[in-house]
C-alpha positions in Angstrom: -83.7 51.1 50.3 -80.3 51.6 52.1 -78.5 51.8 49.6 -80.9 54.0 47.4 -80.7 56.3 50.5 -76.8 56.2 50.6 -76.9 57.7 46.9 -79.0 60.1 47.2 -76.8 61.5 50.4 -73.7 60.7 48.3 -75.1 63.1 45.6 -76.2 65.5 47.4 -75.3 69.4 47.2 -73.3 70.8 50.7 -77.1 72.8 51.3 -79.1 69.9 51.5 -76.9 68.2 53.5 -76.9 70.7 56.5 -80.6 71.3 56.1 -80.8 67.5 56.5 -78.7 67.6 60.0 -79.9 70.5 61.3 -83.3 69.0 61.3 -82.0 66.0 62.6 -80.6 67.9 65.1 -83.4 69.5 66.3 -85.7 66.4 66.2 -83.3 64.7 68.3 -82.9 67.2 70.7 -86.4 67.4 71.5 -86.8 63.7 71.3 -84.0 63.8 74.3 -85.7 66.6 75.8 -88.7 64.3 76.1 -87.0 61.0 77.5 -85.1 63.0 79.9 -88.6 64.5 80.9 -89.9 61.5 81.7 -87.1 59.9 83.6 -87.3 62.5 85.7 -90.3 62.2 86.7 -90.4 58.3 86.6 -87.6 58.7 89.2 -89.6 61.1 91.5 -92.3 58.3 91.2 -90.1 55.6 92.6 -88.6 57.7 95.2 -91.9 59.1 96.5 -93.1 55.3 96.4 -89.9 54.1 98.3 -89.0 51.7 95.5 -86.3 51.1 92.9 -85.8 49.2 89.9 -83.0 46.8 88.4 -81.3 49.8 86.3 -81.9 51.9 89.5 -79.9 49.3 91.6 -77.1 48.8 88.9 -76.3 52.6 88.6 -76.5 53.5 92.6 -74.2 50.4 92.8 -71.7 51.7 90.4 -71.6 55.3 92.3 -71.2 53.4 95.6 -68.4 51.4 94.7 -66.7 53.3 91.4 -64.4 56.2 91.9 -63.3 56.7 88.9 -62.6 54.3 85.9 -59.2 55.2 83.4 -60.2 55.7 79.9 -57.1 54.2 78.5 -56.5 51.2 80.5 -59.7 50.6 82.4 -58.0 50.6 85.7 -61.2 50.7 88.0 -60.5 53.5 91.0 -62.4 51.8 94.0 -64.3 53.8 96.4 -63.6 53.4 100.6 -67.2 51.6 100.2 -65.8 48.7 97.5 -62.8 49.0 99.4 -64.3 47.2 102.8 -66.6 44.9 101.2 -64.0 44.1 99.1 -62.3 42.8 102.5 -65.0 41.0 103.0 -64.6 38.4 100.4 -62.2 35.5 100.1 -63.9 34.3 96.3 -66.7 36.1 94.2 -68.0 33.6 92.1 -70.0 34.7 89.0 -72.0 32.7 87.0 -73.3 33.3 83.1 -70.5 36.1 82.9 -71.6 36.5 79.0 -74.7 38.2 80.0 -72.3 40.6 82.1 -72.6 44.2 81.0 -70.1 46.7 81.5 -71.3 48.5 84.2 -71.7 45.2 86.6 -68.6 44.7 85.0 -66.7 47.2 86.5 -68.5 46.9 89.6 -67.0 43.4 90.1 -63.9 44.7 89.3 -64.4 47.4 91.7 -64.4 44.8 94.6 -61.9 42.3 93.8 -58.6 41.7 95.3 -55.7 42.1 93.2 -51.5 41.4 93.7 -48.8 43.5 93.5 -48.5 43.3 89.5 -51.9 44.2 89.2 -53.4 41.2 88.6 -56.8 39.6 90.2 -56.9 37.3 92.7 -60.1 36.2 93.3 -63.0 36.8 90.8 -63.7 33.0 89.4 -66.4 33.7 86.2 -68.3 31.0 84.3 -69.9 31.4 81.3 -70.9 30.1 77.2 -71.0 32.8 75.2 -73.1 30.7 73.1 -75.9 30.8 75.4 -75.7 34.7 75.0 -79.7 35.9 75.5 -79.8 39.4 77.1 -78.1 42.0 74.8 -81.8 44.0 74.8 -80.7 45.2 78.2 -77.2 45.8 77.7 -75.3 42.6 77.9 -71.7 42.4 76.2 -70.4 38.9 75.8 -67.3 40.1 74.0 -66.4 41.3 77.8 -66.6 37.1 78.6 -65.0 36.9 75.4 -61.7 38.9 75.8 -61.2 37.3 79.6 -61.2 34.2 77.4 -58.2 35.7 74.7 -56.5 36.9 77.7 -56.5 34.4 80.0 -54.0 31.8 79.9 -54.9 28.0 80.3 -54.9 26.9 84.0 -51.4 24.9 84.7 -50.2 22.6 87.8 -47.8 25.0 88.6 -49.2 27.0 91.9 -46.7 30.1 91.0 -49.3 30.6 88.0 -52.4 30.1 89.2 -53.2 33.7 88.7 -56.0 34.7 85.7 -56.3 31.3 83.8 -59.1 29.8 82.3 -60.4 26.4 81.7 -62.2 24.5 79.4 -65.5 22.6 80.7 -66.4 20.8 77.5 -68.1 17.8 78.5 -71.7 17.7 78.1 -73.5 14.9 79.9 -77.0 16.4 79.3 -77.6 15.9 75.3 -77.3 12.8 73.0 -74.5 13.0 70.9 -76.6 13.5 67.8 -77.4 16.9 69.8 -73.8 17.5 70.9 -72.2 17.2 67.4 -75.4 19.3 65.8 -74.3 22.0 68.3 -70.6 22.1 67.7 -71.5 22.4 63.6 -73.7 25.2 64.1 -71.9 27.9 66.5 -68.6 27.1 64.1 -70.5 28.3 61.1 -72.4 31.1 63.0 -69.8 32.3 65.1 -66.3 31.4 63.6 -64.0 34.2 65.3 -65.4 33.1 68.7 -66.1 29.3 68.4 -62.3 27.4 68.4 -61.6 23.7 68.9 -61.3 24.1 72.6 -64.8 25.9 72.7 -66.5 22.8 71.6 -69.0 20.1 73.2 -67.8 17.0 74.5 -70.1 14.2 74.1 -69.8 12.5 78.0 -72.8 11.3 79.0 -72.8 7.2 79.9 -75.7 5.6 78.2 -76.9 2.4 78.7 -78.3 2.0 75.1 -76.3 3.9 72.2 -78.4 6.4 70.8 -77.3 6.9 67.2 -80.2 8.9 66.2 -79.2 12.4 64.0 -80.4 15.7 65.5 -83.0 17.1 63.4 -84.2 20.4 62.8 -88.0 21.4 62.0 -88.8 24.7 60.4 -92.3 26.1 61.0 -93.6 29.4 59.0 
């Protein structure tokens, strides 16, 4: 059907063409008309009831603590607000960072502490982009996924000890029929994101060997 549809658009004379987007035009603008129409008075709901909602928390959040962000290098301009709670903290820890989106990422950034060079000192994130499960509310794992490229590997040295990243590979939860079953998939599904240091261990101490393959059951 696609590509029936892309022909008949690739055919097309010039007329057609801008009666085509001038009625998509106007159905979208009244379809925006509408949403916008309703978040407005969703929101006078929720402030006449004294209440907000995740989304509503996220965005006031970002206004409190984002000035301004750079378009071209992302530089986050802090507000006075980020700027004292970011006093506050010696270490923000941040767990499953791939469900991070890119508002609550900039609002981390907003509030970190950062060296001379411009580099952070003190945001430690954890994450597996393989375990990935809320981009239906706006979650970007390719942010986790670019610390990753970025990041150097963590080193003795203390002069370097400054946006590195390390490897925590070893499972102790799953049999190794489960761990190896793992590792095959995710490097045939995701092959630009899963490398050899991305991979399960198998590191849990068994008493009795399991040697038992993982199976996997298909139900219509």
């Amino acid at each position: 059907k696609l590509q029936k549809t892309i022909r008949v658009f690739a055919n097309a004379k010039t007329s057609i063409l801008k009666d085509a987007a001038r009625d998509s035009f106007e159905i979208l603008t009244e379809l925006f008309d509408i949403i916008t129409r309703v978040e407005e008075r969703f929101s006078s709901e929720k402030k006449e009831m004294g209440v907000i909602d995740f989304s509503d928390a996220e965005k006031y959040t970002y206004r409190l603590f984002v000035e301004s962000v750079d378009e071209k290098t992302g530089k986050v301009t802090p507000t006075e607000i980020a700027r004292h709670y970011r006093d506050c903290f010696e270490e923000i820890y941040i767990d499953e960072y791939q469900d991070i989106n890119k508002v609550q990422d900039v609002i981390f950034r907003s509030i970190c502490k950062y060296d001379e060079n411009g580099r952070e000192l003190n945001r430690f994130m954890v994450g597996d982009i393989k375990q990935s499960i809320y981009r239906f509310r706006g979650a970007c794992p390719d942010l986790f996924a670019s610390y990753l490229s970025s990041f150097s590997q963590i080193s003795d040295n203390k002069e370097e000890q400054r946006e590195r990243k390390e490897f925590l590979s070893n499972n102790f939860r799953c049999s190794k029929g489960v761990v190896d079953f793992t590792n095959l998939i995710f490097s045939k599904i995701m092959p630009e994101a899963y490398h050899e240091e991305d991979k399960l261990v198998f590191s849990r101490s068994e008493k009795v060997k399991s040697d038992s393959s993982c199976e996997l059951v298909f139900f219509e």
